[in-house]
GUVORO-53744 format. One record per residue: residue number from 1; residue in one letter; x, y, z of N, C-alpha, C in turn. Coordinates in Angstrom, 2 decimals, always signed. Atoms other than C-alpha are relative to their C-alpha. Last residue first. Example, Ala and Ser with C-alpha at 12.3 -4.5 7.8 and 13.67 -1.06 7.14 Angstrom:
BEGIN
- num, residuo, n_X, n_Y, n_Z, ca_X, ca_Y, ca_Z, c_X, c_Y, c_Z
- 2, S, -0.82, -1.19, -0.06, +13.67, -1.06, +7.14, -0.77, +1.09, +0.73
- 1, A, +0.89, -1.19, +0.00, +12.30, -4.50, +7.80, +0.90, +1.20, +0.00
***
This chain:
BEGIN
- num, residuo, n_X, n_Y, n_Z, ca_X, ca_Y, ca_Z, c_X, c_Y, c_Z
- 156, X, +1.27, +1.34, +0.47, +24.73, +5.74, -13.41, +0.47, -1.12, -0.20
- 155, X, +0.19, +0.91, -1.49, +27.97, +7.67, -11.39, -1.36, -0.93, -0.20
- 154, X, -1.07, +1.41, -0.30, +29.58, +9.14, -14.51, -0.49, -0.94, +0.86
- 153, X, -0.05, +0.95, +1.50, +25.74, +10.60, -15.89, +1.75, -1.12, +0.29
- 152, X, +1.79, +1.01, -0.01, +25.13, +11.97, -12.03, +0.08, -0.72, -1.07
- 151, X, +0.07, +1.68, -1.35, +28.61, +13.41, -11.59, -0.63, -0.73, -0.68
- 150, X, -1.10, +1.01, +0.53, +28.24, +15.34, -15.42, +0.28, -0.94, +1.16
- 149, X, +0.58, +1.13, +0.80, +24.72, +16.38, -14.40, +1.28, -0.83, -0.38
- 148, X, +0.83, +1.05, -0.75, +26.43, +18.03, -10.97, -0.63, -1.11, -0.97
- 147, X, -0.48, +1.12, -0.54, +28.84, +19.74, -12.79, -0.67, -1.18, +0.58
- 146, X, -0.52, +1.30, +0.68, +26.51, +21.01, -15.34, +0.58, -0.46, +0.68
- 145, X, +1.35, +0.73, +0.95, +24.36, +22.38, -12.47, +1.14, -0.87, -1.01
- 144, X, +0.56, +1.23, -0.38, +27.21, +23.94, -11.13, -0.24, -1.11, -0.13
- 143, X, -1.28, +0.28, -0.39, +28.68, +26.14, -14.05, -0.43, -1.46, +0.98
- 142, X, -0.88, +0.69, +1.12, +25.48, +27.03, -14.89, +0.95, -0.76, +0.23
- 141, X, -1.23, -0.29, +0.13, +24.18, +28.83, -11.70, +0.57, -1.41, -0.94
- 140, X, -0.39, -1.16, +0.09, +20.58, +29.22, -11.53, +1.84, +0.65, -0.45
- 139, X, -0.52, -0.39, +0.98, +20.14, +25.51, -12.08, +0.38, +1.29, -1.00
- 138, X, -0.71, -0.83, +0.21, +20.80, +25.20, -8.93, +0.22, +0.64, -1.63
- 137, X, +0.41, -0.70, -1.51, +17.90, +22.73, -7.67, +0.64, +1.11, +0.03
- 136, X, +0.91, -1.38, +0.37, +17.67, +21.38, -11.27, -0.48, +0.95, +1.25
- 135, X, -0.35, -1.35, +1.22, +18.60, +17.94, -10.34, -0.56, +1.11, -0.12
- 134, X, +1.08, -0.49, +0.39, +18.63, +15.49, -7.27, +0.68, +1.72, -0.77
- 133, X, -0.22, -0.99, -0.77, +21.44, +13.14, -7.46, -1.37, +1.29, -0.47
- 132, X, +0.64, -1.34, +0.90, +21.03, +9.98, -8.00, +0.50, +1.08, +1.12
- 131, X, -1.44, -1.12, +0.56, +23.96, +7.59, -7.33, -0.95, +1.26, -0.57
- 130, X, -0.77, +0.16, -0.73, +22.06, +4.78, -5.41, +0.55, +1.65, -0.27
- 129, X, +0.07, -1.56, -0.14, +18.96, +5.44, -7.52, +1.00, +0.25, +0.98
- 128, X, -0.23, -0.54, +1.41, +19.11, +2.19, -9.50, +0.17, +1.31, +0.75
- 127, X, -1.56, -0.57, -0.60, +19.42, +0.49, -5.53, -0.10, +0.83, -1.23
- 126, X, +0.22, -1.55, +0.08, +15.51, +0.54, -6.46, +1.39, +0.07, +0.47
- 125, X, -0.79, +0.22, -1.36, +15.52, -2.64, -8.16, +0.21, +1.45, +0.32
- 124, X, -1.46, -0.91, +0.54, +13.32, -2.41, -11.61, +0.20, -0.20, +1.86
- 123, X, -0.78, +0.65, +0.86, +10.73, -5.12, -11.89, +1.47, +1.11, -0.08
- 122, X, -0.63, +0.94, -0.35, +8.26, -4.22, -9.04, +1.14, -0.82, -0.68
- 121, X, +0.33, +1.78, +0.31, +7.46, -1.31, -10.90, +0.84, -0.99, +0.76
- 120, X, -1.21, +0.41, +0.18, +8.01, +2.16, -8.94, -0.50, -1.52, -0.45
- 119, X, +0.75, +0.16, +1.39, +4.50, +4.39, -8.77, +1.34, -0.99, -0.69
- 118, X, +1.17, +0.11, +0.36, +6.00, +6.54, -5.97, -0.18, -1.25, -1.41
- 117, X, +0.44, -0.09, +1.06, +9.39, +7.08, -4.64, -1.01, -0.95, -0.16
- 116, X, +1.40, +0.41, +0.43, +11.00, +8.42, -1.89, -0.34, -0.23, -1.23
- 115, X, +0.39, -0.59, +1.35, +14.71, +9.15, -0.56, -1.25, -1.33, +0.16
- 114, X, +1.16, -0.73, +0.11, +15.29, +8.88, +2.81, -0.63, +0.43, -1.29
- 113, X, -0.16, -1.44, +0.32, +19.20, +9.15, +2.96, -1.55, +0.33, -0.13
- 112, X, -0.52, -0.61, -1.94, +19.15, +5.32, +4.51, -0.09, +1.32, -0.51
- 111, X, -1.31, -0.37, -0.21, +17.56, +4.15, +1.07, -0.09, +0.78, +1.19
- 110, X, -1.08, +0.76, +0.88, +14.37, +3.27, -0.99, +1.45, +0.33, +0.90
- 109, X, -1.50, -0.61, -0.20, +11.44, +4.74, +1.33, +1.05, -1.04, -0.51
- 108, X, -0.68, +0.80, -0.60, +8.15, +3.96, -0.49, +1.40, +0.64, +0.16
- 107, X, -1.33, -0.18, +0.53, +5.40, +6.30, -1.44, +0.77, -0.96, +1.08
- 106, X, -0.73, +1.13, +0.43, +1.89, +4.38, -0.55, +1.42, +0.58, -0.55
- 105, X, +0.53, -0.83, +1.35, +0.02, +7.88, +0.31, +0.22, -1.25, -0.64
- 104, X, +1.32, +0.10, -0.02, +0.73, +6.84, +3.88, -0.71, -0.20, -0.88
- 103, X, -0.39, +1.28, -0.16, +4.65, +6.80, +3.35, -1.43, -0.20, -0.36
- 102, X, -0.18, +0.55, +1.21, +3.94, +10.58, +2.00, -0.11, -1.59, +0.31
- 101, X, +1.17, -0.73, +0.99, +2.37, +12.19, +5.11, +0.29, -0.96, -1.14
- 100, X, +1.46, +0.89, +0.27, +4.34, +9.38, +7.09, -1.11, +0.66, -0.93
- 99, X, +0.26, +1.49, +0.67, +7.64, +11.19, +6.28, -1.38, -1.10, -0.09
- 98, X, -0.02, +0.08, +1.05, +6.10, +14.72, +6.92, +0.58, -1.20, -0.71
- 97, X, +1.68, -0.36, +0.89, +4.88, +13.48, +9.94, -0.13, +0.05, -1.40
- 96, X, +0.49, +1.49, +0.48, +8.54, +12.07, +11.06, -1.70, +0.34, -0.68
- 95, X, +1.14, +0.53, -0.89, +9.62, +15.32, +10.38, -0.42, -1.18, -0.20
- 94, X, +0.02, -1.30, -1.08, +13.28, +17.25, +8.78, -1.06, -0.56, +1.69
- 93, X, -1.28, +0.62, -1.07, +14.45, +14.33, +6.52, -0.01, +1.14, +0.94
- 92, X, -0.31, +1.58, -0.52, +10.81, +14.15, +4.86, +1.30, -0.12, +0.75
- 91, X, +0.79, +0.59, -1.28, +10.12, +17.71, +5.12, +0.10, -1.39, +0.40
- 90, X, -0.65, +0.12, -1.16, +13.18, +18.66, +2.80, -1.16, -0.71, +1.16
- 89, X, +0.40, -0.77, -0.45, +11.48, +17.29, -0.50, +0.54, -0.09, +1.93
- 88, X, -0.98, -0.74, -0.69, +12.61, +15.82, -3.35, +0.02, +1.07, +0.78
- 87, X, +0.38, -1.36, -0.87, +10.17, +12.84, -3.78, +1.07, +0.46, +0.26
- 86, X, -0.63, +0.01, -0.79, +10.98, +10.17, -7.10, -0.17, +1.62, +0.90
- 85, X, -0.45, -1.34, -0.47, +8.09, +9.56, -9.09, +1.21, -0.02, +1.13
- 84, X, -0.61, +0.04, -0.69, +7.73, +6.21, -11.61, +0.31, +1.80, +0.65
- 83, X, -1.71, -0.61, -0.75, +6.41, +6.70, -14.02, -0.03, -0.14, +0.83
- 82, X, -0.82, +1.39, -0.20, +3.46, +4.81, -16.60, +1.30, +0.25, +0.63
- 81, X, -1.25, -0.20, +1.66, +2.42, +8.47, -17.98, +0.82, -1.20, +0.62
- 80, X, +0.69, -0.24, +1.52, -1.34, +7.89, -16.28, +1.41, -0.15, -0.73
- 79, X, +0.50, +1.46, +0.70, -0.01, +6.55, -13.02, -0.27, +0.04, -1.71
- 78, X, -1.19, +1.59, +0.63, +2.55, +9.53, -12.91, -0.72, -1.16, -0.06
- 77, X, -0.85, -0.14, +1.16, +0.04, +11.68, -13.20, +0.66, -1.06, -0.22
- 76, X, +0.59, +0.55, +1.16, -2.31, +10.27, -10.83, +0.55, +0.28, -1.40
- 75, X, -0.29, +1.46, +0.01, +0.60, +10.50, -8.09, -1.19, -0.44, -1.27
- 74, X, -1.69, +0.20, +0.48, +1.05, +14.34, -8.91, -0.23, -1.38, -0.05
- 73, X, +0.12, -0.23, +1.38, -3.48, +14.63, -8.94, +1.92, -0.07, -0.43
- 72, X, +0.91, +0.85, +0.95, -3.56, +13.09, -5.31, +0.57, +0.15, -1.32
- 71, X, -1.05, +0.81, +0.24, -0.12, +15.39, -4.01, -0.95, -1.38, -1.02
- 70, X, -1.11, +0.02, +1.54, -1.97, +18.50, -5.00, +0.48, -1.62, +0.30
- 69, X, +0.45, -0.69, +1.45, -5.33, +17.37, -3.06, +1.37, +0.10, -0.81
- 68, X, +0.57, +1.28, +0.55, -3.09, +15.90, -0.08, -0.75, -0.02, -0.98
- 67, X, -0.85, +0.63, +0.12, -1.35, +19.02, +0.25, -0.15, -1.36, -0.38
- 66, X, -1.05, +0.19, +1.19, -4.24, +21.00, +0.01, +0.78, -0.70, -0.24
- 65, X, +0.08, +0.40, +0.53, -6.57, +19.69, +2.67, +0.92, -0.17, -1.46
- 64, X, +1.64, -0.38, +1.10, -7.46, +22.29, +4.72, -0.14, -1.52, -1.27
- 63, X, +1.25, +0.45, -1.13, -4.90, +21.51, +7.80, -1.01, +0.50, -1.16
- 62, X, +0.01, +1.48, -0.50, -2.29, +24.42, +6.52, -1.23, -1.11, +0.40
- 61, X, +0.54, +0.74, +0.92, -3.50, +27.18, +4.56, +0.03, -1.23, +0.57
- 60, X, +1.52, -0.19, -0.46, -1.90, +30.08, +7.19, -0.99, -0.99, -0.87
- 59, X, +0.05, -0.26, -1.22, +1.43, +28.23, +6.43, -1.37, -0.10, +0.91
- 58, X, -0.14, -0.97, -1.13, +1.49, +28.12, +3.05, -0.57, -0.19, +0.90
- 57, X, +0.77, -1.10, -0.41, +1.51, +24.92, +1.71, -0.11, +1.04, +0.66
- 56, X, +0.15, -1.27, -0.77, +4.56, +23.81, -0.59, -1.93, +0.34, +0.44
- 55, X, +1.27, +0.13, -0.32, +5.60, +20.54, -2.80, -0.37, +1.02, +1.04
- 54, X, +0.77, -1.05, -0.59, +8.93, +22.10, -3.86, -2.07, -0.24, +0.26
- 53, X, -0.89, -1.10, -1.35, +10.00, +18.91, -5.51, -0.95, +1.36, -0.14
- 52, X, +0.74, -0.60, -0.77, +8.68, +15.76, -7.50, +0.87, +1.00, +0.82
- 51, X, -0.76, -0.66, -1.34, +11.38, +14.47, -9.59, -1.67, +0.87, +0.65
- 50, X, +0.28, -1.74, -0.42, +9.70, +12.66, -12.53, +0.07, -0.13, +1.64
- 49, X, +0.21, -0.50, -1.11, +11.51, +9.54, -14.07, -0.93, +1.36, -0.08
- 48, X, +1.34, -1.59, +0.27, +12.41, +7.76, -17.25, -0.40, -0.04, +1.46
- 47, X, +1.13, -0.07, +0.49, +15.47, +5.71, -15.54, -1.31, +0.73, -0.45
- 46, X, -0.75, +1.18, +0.05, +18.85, +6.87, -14.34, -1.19, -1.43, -0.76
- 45, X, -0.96, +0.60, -0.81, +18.25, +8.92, -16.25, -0.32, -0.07, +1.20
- 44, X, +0.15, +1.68, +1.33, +15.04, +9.90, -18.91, +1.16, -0.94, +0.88
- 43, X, -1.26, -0.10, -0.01, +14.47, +13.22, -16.33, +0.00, -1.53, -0.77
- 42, X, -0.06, +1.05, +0.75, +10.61, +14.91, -16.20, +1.94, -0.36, -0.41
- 41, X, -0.83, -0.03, +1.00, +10.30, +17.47, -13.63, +0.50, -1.37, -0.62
- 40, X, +0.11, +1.09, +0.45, +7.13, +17.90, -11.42, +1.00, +0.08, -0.82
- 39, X, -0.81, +0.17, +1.38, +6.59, +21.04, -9.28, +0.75, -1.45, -0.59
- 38, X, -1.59, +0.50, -0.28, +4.68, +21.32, -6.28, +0.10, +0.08, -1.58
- 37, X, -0.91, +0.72, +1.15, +2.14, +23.59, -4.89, +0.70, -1.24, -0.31
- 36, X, -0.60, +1.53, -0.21, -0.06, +25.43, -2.31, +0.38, -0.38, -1.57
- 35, X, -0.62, +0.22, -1.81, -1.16, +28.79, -1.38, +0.25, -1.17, -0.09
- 34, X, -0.41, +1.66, -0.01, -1.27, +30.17, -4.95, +0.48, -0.10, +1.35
- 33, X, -1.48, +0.07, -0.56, -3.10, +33.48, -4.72, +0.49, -1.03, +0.33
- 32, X, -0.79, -0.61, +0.58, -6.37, +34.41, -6.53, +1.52, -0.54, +0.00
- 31, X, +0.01, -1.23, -0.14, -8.61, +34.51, -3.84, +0.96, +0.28, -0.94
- 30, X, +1.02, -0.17, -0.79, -7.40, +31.08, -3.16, -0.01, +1.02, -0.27
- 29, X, +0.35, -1.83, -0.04, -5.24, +29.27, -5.76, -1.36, +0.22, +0.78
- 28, X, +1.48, -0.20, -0.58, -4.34, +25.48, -5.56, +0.10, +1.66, +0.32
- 27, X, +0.02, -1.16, -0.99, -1.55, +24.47, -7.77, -1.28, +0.27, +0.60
- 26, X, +1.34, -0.17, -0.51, +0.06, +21.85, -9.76, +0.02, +0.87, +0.81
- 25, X, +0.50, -0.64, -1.38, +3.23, +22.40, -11.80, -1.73, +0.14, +0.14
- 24, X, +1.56, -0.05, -0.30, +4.70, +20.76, -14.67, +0.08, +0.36, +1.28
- 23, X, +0.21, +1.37, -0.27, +8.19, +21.89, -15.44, -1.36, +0.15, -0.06
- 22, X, +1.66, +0.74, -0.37, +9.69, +24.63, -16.69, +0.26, -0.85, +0.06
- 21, X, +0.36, +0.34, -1.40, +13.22, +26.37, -15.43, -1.17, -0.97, +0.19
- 20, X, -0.72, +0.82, -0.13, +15.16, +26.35, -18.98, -0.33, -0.17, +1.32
- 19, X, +0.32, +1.14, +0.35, +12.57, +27.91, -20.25, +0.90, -0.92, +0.66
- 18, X, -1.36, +0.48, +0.95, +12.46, +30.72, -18.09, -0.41, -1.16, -0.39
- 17, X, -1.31, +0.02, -0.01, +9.10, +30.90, -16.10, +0.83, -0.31, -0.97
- 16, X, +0.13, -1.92, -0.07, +5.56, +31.79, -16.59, +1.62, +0.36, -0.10
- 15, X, -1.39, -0.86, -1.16, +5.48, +28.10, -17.71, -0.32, +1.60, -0.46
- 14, X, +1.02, -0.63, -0.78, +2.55, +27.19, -20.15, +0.83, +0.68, +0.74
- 13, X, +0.43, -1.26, +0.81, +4.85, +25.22, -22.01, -0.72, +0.94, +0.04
- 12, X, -0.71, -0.89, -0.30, +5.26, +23.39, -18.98, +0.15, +1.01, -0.96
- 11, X, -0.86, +0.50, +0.45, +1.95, +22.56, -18.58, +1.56, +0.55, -0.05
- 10, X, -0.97, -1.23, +1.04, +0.45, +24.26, -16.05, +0.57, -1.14, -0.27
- 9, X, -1.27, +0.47, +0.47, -2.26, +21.94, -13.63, +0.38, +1.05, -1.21
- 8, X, -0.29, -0.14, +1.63, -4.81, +23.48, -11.65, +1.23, -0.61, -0.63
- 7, X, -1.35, +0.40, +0.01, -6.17, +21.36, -8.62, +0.27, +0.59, -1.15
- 6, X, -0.80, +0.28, +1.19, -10.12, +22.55, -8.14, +1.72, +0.35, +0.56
- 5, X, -0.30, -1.64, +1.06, -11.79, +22.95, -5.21, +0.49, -0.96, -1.07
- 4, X, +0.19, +0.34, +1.58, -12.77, +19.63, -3.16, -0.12, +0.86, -1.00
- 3, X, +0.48, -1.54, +0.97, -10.51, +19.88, -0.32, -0.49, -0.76, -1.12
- 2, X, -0.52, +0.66, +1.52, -10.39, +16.61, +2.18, -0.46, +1.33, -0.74
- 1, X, +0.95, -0.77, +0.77, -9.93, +17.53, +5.98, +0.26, -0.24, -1.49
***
């Protein structure tokens, strides 16, 4: 089924959230109420990048179209800002569906752990993401989080 509503995009200066949580975020609102998402975060290591994560349809929403609506307007982003997307999302190492949802889309699987990424120039080698580690998933807890950016900057 293909939705043709509107996709809203929030900059992140727009964020409702902490600053130190924005990102870009697409969304599809029904009645008001965001039943589908994902969130887009811009990272300059290991190459300029955006992390795709929490792509989300609720449940009762499923089968309408959303998911393939938000994920359209994330992959025309990154054509427009010349990026490269890397997917951080549990459904790919949970369902083979949710891996072909994305494979389908043209995202490519780079690595035995399942990692995805979109919009990747044939000129960069994708072992570059051997040592990523996906960011900003804790960045509730300080302490963490910097450990994890200090791995991720020894291990580029």
């Amino acid at each position: 089924m293909n939705f043709e509503g509107p996709v809203n995009y929030i900059k992140p200066a727009e964020s409702e959230t902490e600053e130190q949580f924005r990102h870009h975020r697409f969304e599809i609102k029904v009645d008001g109420e965001v039943v589908s998402a994902a969130e887009v975060n811009y990272y300059t290591k290991p190459i300029p990048l955006y992390q795709v994560s929490d792509l989300y349809t609720e449940f009762n929403h499923q089968s309408k179209g959303y998911g393939s609506a938000i994920m359209e307007k994330v992959e025309q982003f990154l054509i427009d800002r010349g990026r490269p997307g890397i997917l951080v999302d549990n459904s790919i190492h949970t369902s083979a569906d949710g891996r072909s949802f994305y494979l389908d889309r043209g995202w490519v699987r780079i690595d035995e752990l399942d990692r995805l990424v979109y919009n990747l120039s044939d000129k960069i080698d994708s072992s570059i993401f051997l040592n990523y580690e996906t960011r900003g998933q804790e960045t509730y807890n300080d302490a963490h989080w910097k450990e994890n950016q200090r791995k991720f900057l020894e291990n580029s």
